[in-house]
N, C-alpha and C positions, 0 to 999 in steps of 0.2 A: 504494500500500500504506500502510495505517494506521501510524502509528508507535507503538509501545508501551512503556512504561516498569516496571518491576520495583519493588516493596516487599518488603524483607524483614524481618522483626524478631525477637530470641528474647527473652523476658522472665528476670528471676530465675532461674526455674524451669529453665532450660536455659542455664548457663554456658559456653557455648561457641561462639566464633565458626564451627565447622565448620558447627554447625546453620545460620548463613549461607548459608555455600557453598551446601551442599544445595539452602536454600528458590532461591538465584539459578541452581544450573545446572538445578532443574525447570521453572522458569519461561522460560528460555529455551531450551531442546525445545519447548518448549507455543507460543511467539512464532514456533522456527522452521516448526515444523506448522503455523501459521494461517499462512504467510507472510507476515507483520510485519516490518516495520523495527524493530530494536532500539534500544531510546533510550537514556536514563542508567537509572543504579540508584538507587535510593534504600534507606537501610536505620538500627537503631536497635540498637545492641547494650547488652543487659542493663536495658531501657526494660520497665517493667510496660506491657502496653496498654491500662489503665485511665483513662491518661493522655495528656491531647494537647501535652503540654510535651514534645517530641520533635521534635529537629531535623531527622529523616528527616521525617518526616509533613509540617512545618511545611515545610520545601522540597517537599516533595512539590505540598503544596496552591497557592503559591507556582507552579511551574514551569506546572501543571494551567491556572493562569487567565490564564497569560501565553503560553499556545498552541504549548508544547514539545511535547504527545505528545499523542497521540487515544483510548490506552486504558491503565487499571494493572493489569497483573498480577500477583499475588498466590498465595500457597499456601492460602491459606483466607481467609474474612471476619475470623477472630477477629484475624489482623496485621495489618489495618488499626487495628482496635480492638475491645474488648470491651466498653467501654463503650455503654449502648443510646443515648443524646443523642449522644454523639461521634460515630459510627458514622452516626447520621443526619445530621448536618453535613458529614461529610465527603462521602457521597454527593450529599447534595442540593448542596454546590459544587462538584463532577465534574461533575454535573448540567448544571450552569449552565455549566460550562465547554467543554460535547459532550466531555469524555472519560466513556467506558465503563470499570467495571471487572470483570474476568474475574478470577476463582479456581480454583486447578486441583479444587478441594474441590466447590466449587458451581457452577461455570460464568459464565456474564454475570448480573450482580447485578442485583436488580429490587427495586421497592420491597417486594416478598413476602419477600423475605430478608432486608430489612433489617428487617421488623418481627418475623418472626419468632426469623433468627439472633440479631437483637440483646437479644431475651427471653432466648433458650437461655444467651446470653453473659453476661447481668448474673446469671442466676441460678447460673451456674457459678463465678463473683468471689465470692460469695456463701454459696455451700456450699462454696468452697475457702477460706475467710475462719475460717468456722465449723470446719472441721476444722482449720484451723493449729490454732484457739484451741484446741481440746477437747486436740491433740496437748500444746502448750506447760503448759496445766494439769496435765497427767497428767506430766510431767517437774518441772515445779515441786513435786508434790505427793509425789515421790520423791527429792525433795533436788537434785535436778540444777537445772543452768543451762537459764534460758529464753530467752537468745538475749544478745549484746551481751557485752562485756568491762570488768568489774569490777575498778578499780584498786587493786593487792594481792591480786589471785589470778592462775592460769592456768587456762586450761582446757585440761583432760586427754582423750585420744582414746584408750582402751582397746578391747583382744576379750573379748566374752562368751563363755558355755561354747560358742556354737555357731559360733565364727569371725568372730563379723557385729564389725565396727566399731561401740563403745557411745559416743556422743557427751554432753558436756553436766556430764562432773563438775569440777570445781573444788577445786583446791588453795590452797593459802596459798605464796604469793610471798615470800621472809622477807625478801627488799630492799625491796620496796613497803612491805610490813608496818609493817618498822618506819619507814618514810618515814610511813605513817599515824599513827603511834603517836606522831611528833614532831607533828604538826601538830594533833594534841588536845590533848599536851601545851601547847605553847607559847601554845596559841589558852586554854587554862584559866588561865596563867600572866600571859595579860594582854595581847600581844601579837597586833595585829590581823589577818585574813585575807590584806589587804596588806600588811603588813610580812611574814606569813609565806612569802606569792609571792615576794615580791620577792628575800628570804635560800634560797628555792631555787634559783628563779630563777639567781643571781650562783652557785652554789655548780654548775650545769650540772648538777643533777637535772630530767630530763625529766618532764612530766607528762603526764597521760592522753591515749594515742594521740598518745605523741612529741612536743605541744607546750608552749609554755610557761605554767609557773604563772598562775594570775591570779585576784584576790579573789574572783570568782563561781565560780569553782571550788571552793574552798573550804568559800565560805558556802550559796552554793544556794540552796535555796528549802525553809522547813520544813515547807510546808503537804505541796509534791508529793515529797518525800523525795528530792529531787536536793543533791548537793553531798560532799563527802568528809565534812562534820561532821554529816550527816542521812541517811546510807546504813546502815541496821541490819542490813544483811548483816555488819557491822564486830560485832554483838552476837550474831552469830548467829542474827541470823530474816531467813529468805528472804520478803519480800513481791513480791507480782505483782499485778498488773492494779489499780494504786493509778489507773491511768489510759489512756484509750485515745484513738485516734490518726484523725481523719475527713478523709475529702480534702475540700478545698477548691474547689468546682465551678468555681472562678473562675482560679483561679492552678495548683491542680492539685499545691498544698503540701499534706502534710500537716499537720493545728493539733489538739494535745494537748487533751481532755476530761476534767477529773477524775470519777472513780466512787465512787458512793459506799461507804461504810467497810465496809458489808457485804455487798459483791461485791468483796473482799481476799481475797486466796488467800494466806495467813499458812504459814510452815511452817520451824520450829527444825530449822538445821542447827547446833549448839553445837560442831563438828569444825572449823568457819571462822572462830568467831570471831578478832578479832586486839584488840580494845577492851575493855578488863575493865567490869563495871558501873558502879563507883564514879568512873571517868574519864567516861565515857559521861554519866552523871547528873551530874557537873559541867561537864559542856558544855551539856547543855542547861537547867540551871538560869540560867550563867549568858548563852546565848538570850537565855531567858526576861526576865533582869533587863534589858537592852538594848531588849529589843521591849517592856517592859510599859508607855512613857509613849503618854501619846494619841496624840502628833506622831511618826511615822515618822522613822527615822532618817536615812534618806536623806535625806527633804523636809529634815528642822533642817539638815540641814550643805551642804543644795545652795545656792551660790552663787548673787546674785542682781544682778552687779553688770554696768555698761554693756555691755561686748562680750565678756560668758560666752560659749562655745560659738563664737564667731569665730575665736577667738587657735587657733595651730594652731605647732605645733614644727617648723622646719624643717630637721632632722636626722631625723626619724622620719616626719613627718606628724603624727604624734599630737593631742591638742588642750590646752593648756596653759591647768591651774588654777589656785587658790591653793595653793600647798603651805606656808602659814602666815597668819598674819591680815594681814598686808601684803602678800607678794608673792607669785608666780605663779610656775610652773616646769612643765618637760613631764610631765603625767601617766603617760605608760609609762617615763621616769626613774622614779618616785616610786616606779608604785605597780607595775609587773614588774622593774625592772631592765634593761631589753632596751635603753635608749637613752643613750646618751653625755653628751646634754644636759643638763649640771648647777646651767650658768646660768639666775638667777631675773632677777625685774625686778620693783619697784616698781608696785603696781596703781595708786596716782594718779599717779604719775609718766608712765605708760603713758598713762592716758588722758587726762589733759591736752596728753601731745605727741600725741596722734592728734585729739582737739578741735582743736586749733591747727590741725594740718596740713589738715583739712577745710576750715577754716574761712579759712585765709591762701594754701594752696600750690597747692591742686585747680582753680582756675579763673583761667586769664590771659585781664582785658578781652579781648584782641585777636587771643587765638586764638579764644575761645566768639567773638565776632562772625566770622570766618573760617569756623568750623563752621555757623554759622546761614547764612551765606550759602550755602556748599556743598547742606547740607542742605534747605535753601527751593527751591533749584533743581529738585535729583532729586522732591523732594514735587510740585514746579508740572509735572513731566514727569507724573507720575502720577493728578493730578489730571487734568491734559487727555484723557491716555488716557481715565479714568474716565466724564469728560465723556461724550467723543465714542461710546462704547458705550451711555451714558444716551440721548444723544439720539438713537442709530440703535434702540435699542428702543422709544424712543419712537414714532417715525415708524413704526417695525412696530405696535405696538397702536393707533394709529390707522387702518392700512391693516388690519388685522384685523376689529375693532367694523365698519367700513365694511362687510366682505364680509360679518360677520356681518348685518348690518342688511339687506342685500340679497336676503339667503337670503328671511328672514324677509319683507318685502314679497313677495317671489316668491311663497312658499308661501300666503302673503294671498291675491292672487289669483287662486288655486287651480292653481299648478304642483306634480308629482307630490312628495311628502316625501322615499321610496326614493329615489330617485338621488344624492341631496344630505344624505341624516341622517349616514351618516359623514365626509362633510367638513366639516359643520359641528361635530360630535361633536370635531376633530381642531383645529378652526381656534378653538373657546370652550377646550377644551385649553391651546391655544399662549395665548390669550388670559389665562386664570388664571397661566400662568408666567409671562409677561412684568411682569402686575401686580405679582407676586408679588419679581417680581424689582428693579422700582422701589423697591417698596417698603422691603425692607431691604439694598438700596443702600448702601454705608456715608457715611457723612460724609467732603468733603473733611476730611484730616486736619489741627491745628492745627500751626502752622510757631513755631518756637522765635524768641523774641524776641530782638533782638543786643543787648539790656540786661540778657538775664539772669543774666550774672554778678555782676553789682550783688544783683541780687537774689539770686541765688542768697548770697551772704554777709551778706546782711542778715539773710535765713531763716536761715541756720547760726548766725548770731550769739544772735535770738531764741531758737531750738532749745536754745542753751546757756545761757542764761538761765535758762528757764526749769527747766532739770533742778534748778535750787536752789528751788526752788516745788514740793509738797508734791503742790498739785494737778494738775500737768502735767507733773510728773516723767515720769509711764508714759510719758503719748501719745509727749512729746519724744523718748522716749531711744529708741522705737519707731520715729521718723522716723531719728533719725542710726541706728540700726541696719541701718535701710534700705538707707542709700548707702553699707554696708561687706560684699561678699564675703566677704574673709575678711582676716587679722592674722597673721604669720608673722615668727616669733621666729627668728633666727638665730645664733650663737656668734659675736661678731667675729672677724676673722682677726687681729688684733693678739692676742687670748687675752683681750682686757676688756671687758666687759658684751655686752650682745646688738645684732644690726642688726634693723630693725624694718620689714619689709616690709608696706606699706597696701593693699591690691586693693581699688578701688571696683567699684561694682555700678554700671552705668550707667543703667540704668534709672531706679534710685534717688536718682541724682544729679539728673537731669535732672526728674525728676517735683517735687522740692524749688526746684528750680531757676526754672522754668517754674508753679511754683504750680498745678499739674495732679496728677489722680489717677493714681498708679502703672501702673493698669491702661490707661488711655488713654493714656500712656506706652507702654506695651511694647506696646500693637495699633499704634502712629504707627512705633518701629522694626520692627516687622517687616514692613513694607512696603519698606524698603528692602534692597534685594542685602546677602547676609551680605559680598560682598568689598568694594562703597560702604559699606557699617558700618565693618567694621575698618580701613576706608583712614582716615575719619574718626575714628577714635576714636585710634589710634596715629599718625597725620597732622598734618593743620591742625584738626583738633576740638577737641583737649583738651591739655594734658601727659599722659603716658601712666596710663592709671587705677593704674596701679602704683608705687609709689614712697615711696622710705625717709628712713625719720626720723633 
């Protein structure tokens, strides 16, 4: 007896796991009638089928090609998918894998259903796409909410005169409210986005959908009318459809499309505002004056110094900037309040003790020659294997050409073609793989010199050098960037300055090291066992690539 497996799914549109149950006790009546072996279940609760980002389906297909069941059963094609591409991928790898799948809607799927359900299905996304819209406009166009919750209102659930639940009106919040009303003030008075996070922040006012403040909150974006200082439902005009929303064929994300200014669905509710004019028009004036220089504000103030975006706060995770023109400190300190970490550090002080430490602490002679020895062995194990597979394909494509050559005289002197054109067809086959396989063959791989911790500090030494050179500032500072994961700032346990933890990148190290490209680097380790790596590298390789200053 076949063994047979269940899919269930309900979208959006049906908020309830019952409708689960359902789709799984139909499907098994229908398993037990064909007398089937019940398999696993598989299922996607509150998953659109538009989408193949679904951890049901994605095990589904998963189990299907690793030879768990022989058929899927389903309550209709549209729960597998609705989508017409997806719909045919997923088939056509059933396909490939001999499982069949059966719906109780349509029966054993063929490719007839998939081309046609899968029409009926995209056109139904489609027309139900077009009436949300038409539905959401006609509510916007009546003052009501179009979907989503706007910080400093509620939305209200009232009965119309006929009993029916009236969804979608919107009050004024007077806690929120006047939380709005401080945050244009303070933002007009001079006081930046983050400083204003950060003073709610500390004061445990919640922000939108319960979490914590943070400058993009605030400031948004002015073009797409995101952000609390650029939402003019605050002035009393509802806009809609400033922008719409396209999946992603690839990720299966949705990604925002702006529209243009005259497909805005504009519409004065003056009963919500909470922002008088004259506030309003001095917030965006002074926008205005911030954004009017050429240079981006961001780009002027973004940091452009040795190991930006390295250094990393080890009380939060966070990633530690300047928080003044010398020193550095945790940025969700600064700029939410959320982190304890108060302590700053010295930005050349920083980086001269981590120059040093690369350049004096990271490689002892006489371990790197203990890892190079190590390491040359397992490479010379792997090479041999390599070897001896080259040369046994070898001797097959000679013993190949041979029987080819044979044919071919035979059929010279006039023996029948028919009997021998498919083994020759099979045997010039095996012949192009073999070549094929010679040929990009990889390189034995290069084995690390036991001198190269010499070198290796000689490079580091040059690498710093030159960072005082104008012209090779970049590239240098690009390499020692290289051999640094990451930089983690810690509070010492005495209460005095910070501990300064170093995580090299191994790769990085050894490619400087070895005078070798990065990339031929990391193809040389991964040829060895991830547990021969880490033996080596926290072993006799190296001192541990971790370690403080």
């Amino acid at each position: 007896m076949p063994k047979a497996a269940i899919y269930a799914r309900y979208s959006s549109d049906l908020q309830t796991d019952a409708s689960i149950e359902d789709q799984l006790r139909l499907c098994r009546l229908r398993i037990a009638r064909e007398g089937w072996r019940e398999g696993k279940t598989y299922s996607d609760h509150g998953i659109s089928g538009a989408s193949m980002m679904r951890p049901g389906i994605q095990m589904l297909m998963q189990d299907a090609l690793a030879g768990k069941f022989e058929v899927v059963v389903a309550e209709a094609l549209d729960r597998l998918s609705r989508d017409q591409e997806d719909i045919a991928a997923i088939f056509k790898r059933l396909s490939f894998a001999g499982v069949k799948i059966l719906t109780l809607a349509e029966g054993e799927i063929s490719h007839l259903h998939i081309g046609l359900k899968g029409t009926m299905n995209a056109l139904f996304l489609k027309d139900l796409a077009d009436k949300t819209r038409r539905g959401l406009r006609g509510r916007i166009e009546a003052g009501k909410s179009g979907g989503g919750l706007t910080y400093g209102y509620d939305v209200v659930r009232t009965i119309d005169g006929n009993s029916e639940p009236e969804r979608g009106e919107r009050r004024i919040n007077r806690d929120e409210a006047e939380i709005v009303r401080r945050i244009f003030r303070d933002y007009v008075a001079g006081h930046s986005p983050r400083a204003i996070a950060v003073a709610l922040n500390k004061e445990g006012i919640s922000g939108p959908s319960g979490r914590d403040w943070g400058a993009s909150t605030i400031y948004g974006n002015r073009q797409r009318g995101i952000g609390i200082l650029n939402n003019e439902l605050y002035i009393g005009r509802l806009i809609w459809n400033r922008q719409r929303f396209i999946k992603d064929p690839d990720t299966g994300k949705r990604v925002a499309r702006p529209n243009p200014e005259s497909e805005w669905v504009i519409h004065e509710v003056p009963e919500l505002r909470i922002i008088d004019q004259d506030l309003w028009e001095a917030v965006k004036a002074k926008q205005g004056e911030i954004n009017r220089h050429d240079t981006p504000l961001w780009r002027k103030n973004r940091p452009k110094n040795l190991f930006s975006h390295l250094l990393k706060c080890g009380c939060c995770g966070g990633g530690y900037s300047l928080v003044s023109q010398t020193h550095l400190g945790c940025s969700r300190a600064r700029d939410k309040g959320t982190c304890d970490n108060r302590r700053t550090m010295s930005r050349e002080k920083l980086e001269a003790d981590i120059l040093h430490a690369l350049q004096a602490r990271l490689m002892d002679p006489d371990l790197c020659a203990a890892f190079c020895e190590e390491y040359t062995k397992h490479l010379d194990e792997l090479r041999r294997q390599r070897n001896a597979q080259r040369e046994s394909n070898e001797r097959e494509l000679q013993k190949v050409k041979r029987q080819l050559t044979e044919m071919v005289d035979a059929i010279a002197e006039g023996a029948p073609v028919a009997p021998v054109r498919d083994k020759m067809n099979a045997l010039d086959q095996r012949r192009q793989e073999l070549e094929e396989s010679l040929e990009t063959a990889p390189e034995a791989p290069v084995v690390f010199h036991p001198n190269m911790a010499q070198r290796y500090h000689e490079e580091v030494q040059r690498l710093i050098e030159s960072l005082n050179t104008p012209d090779h500032r970049a590239e240098a500072a690009a390499i020692i960037r290289s051999m640094v994961e990451k930089i983690v700032l810690t509070p010492a346990e005495n209460g005095k300055g910070l501990t300064v933890d170093l995580i090299g990148d191994l790769a990085g190290i050894l490619s400087v090291a070895s005078n070798q490209d990065r990339t031929r680097v990391e193809s040389e380790l991964s040829v060895v066992e991830t547990e021969k790596q880490e033996a080596m590298v926290a072993g006799v390789g190296f001192e541990p690539t971790t370690f403080r200053l």
